[in-house]
N, C-alpha and C positions, 0 to 999 in steps of 0.2 A: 207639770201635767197640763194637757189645753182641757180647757171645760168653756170647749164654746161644740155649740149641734143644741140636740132636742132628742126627747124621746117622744112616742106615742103614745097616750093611755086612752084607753076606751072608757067610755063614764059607763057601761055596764059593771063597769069593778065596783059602784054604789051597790050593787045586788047582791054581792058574797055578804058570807057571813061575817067573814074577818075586816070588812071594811070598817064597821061597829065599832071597833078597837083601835083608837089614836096607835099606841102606839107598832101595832102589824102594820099600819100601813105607813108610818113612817121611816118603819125598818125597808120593807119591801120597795116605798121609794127609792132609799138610799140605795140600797142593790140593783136597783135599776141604772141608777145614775152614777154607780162606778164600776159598771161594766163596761168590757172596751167595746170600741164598736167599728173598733180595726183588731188584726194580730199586731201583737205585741212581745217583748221578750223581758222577764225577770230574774231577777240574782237572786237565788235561791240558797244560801251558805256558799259553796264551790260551783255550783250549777246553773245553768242557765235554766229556765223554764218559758217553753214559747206558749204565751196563752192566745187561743181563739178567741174571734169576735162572741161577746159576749159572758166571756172567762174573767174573773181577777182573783187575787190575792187576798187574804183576810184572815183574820181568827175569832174567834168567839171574844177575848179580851180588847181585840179591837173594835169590835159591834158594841161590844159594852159599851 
């Protein structure tokens, strides 16, 4: 995986509520930063699956 670029955050995300909450905004980091930020294609069991910029792959046990 390359993990070179940047994202943008606005410092108005200090003013939600859920900024408050270490970990919402760690999660929602994370989501940010494994989003693609090109198309991409995944092996899905048999399938291919072509994700859009800003699409990935995930499950709840792997958030965990």
């Amino acid at each position: 995986m390359n993990n070179t670029g940047y994202i943008k955050i606005f410092r108005s995300i200090m003013d939600k509520g859920w900024y408050k909450d270490s970990e919402c905004v760690a999660l929602w980091l994370h989501l940010l930063l494994k989003a693609n930020h090109k198309g991409a294609e995944f092996m899905l069991g048999y399938s291919i699956v072509k994700l859009l910029p800003g699409q990935f792959v995930t499950g709840r046990k792997a958030l965990s």
